[in-house]
N, C-alpha and C positions, 0 to 999 in steps of 0.2 A: 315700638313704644312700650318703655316701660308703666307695671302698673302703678307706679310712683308719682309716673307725671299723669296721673287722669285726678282730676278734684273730684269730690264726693257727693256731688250736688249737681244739678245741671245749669247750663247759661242763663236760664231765668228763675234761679231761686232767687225767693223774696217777693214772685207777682203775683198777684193775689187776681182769680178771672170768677168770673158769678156767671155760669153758665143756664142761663134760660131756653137754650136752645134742644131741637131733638131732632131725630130720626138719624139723618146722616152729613149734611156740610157741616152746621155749626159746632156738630161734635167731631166731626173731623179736626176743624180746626182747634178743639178744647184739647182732643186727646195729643196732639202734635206741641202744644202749649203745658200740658201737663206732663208729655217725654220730655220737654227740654227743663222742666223744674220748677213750673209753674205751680202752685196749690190750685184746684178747681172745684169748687163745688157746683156739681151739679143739681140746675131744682126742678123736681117732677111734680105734677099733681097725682096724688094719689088717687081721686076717684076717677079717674080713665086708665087707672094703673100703672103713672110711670110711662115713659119715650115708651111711642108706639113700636119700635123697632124688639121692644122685650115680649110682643107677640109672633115677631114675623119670623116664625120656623120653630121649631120644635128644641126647649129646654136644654140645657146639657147636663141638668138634674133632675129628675121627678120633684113638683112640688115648689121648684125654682125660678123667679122670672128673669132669666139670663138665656138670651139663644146667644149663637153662632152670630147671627149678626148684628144685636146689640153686643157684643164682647168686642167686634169691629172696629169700633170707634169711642172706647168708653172707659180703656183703662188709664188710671192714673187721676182717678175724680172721686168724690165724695157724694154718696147722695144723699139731698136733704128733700123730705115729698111734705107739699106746702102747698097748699090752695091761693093761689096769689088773685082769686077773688075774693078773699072776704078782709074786710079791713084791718086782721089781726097778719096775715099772710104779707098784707103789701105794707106790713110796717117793716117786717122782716124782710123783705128785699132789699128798703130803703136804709135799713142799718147794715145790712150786708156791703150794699152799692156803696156807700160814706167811707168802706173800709174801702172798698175793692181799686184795682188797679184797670181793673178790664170788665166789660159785661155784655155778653154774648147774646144773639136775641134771633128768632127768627118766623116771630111771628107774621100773620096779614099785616101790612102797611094801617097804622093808625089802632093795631089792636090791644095796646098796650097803653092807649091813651086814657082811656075810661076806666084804668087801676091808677092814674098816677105815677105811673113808670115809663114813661115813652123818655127819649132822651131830652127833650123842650125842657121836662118836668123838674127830671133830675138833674140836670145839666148846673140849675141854680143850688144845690145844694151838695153838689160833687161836680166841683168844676175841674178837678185833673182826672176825670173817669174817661176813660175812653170806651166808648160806646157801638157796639159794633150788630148792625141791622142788616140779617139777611131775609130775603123774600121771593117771590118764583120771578117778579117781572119790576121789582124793583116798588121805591117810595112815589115815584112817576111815572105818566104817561099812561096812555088809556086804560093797559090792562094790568094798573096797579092791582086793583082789588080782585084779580082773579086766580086763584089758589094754583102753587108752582109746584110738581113732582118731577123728578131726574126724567121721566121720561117724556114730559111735556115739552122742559128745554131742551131734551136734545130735539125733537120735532119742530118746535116752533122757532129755535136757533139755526137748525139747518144741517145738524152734523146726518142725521138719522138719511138726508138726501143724497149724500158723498156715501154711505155706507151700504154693502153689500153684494150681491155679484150684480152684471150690468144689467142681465133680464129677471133679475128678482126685484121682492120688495125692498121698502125702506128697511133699514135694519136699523136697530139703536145696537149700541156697545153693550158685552157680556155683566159689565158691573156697571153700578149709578155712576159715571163719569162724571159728569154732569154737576151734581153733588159734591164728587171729592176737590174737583179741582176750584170750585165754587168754595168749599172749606179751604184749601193751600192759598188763593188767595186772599183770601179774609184773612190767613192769617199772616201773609205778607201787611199786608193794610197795617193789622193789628201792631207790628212790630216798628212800622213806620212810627203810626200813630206814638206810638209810648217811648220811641227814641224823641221826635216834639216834645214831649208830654216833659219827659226830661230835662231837657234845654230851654225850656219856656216854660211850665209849670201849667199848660195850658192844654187839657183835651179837648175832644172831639167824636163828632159819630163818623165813623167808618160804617158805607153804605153800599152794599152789594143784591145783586139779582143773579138767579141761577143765570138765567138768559143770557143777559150779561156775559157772565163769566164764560156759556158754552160760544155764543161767538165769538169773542176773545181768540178762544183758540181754534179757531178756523183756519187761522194760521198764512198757510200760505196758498191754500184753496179761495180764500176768503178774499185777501189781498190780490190773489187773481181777478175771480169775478170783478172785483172795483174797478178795475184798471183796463179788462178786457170785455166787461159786458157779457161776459160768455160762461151760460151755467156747466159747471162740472159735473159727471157722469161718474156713475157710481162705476166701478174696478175690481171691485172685489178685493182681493189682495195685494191688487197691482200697481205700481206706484204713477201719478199723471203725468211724471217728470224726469224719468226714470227707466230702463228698458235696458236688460231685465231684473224684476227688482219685484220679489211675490214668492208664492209657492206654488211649487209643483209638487206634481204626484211620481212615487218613486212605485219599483218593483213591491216595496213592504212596508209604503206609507207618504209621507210628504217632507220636503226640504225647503228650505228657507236659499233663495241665491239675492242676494243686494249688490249688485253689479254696479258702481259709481262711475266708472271711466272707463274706454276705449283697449287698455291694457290689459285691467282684468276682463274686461267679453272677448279677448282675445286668449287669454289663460284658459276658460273655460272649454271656449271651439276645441283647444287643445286636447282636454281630456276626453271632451266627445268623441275627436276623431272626426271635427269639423273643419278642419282648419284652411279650406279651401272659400266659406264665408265670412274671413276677416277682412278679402279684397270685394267684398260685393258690396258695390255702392247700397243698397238697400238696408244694409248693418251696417258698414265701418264706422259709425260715428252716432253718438247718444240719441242726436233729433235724427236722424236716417233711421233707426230703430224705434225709435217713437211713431214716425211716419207708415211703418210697416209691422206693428206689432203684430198683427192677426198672422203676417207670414212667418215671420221670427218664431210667433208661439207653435206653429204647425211645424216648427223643425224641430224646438227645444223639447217640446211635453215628450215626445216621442224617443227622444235619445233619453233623457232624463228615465224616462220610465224603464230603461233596461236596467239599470244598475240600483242597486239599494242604496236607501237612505247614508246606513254607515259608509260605504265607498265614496258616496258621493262627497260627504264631511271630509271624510281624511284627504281625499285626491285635491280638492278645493283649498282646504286649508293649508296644505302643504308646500301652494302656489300663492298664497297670499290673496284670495279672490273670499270675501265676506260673504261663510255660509254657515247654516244652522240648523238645527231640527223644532220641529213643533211638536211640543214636548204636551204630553196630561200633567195637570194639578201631581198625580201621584209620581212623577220623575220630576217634576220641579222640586219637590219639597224633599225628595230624595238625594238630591244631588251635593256633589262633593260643593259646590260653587254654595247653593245656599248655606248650607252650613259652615263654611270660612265666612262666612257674612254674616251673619247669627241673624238670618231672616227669621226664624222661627223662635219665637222666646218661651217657657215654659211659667205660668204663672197659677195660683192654687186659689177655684171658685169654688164655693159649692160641694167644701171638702175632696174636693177632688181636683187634678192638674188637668189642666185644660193649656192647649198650642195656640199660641194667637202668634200674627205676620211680626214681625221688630221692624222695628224705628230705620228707616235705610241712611238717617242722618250720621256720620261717624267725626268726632272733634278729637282733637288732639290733647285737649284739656278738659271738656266741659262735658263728658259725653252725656246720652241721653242716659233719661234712670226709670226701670221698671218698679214701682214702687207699692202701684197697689193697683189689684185688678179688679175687673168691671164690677158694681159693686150691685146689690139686690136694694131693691128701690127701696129708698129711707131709711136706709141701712144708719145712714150716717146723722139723722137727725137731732138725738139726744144730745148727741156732742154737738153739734151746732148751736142746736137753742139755746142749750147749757153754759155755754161761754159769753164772755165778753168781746172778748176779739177770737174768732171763731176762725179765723185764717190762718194759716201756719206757714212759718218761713224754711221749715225744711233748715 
């Protein structure tokens, strides 16, 4: 693709989002809205500082409120820090929200009612707004009013039960899962919503719960239990459906083997120098290895453990049998693959360049645009207040 045919803008120049949201989904979903060429201003209150996320870890400047994981979710937005309790604050929303196209929220159910800004409110005065409310357990049901963190839905959604080895504890996921994919679909919603919005001149709230969103993807554990009555047991690496399909431990560390079909556990036996249990009823066939995993795993760990990691790669791959390594943070970000991918962008904070993950979205026309990085709280204000129309179409 030439650089001729990429436009200079991204697929949603021209949409204007009024981000009320903080920590981690609804800015997931702003910064995902603002790679694709969205304008966002984001609004902080200044006397708590700004999204609490510009405490959680340590600076990337002396003097700066920008960590590592406010940079996460935050570039390509504006900040304006505005007290949207005092009646001079919620007028400025309200002229913001008259422009906006989108308005992102994630407060307690009902906590935005007592400024005037809840969607009922606005709705009469910006009727193509689309409105978009995230919360831990949603606008309903008993435990509307009870305050939602990533590691709450994953516990009280179910995934933290499915996860970790079978004689350990619950385990939650290494990052806020929970969060991110709670922001991805918000902002699937959001993009619905504003295609309507479109064709009928007519918005809407778009209304989500972490909760929600983490059973959502339960996926096919989930839609198990419904169907079978029968709770799922944690695995550790190991796949419920699947055999064999995890990591093992290698002579100089661990290997990834994803064994899909009867052909490749028969590829494998090969290289082991097993190949006398491709005819043992106990393996030849996906569910006969499901039914004897414990025996299965008492032949594989033990072959596997002779040979190194890299052997194991190249002899696997070379038979067309899906394997891999479990790589550190410091060989991912190293590797030839990310970098043909341009996962790592370079953007300039705080006088200084600072590596944030890129946009894994890639268009043939419209690509995503790094335009301006996470920004020091009320960075952006003067320009904001200062304008009439304080939006910009890029």
């Amino acid at each position: 693709m030439a650089a001729s045919d990429l436009l200079p803008h991204g697929a949603l120049k021209g949409v204007k989002v009024l981000d009320l949201s903080r920590i981690l989904a609804g800015p997931t979903a702003t910064q995902l809205l603002g790679d694709l060429g969205a304008d966002v201003i984001k609004v902080e209150n200044p006397g708590s500082g700004g999204d609490d996320t510009r405490q959680w870890g340590k600076s990337v400047a002396e003097g700066a409120d920008i960590t590592p994981y406010f940079m996460s979710a935050n570039r390509n937005k504006r900040s304006l820090a505005l007290d949207i309790s005092t009646p001079e604050g919620q007028a400025v929303i309200r002229r913001l929200a008259a422009e906006a196209d989108v308005l992102i929220e994630n407060f307690k159910p009902g906590g935005l009612a007592r400024y005037g800004l809840d969607y009922a409110t606005l709705r009469t005065d910006c009727p193509r707004l689309v409105y978009a409310s995230i919360s831990g357990y949603g606008q309903t049901g008993p435990n509307r009013e009870k305050p939602g963190y990533d590691l709450m839905a994953q516990g009280f959604g179910g995934i933290m039960s499915l996860t970790g080895e079978p004689e350990g504890a619950p385990m939650k996921v290494g990052v806020g899962i929970a969060d991110v994919m709670c922001g991805m679909y918000a902002c699937v919603g959001i993009l619905a919503a504003l295609r309507h919005r479109d064709l009928t001149g007519e918005g809407q709230q778009v209304e989500l719960a972490l909760v929600d969103a983490q059973i959502a993807w339960l996926i096919n554990e989930g839609v198990s239990y419904l169907n079978t009555g029968q709770e799922p047991i944690r695995r550790g690496n190991e796949h419920p459906s699947i055999m064999p399909y995890g990591t093992y431990r290698t002579s100089d560390g661990h290997v990834i083997l994803a064994v899909g079909n009867d052909s490749q556990f028969r590829r494998v036996l090969s290289f082991l120098a097993l190949e006398g249990l491709a005819q043992d009823s106990r393996f030849a066939t996906n569910p006969a290895r499901l039914e004897n995993r414990a025996e299965l795993n008492a032949i594989l760990i033990p072959a596997l453990g002779r040979h190194t990691t890299e052997d194991v790669i190249a002899a696997l791959e070379a038979v067309k049998v899906p394997v891999g390594p479990v790589k550190t943070l410091a060989k991912v970000f190293d590797s030839e693959q990310v970098s043909a991918r341009k996962m790592v962008i370079e953007m300039e904070s705080c006088g200084k360049n600072v590596r944030l993950l890129g946009n894994p979205l890639k268009f043939s026309r419209t690509p995503v645009t790094y335009r301006k990085s996470p920004p020091i709280c009320g960075a952006d204000s003067d320009e904001i207040l200062a304008t009439e129309h304080p939006f910009k179409d890029h």
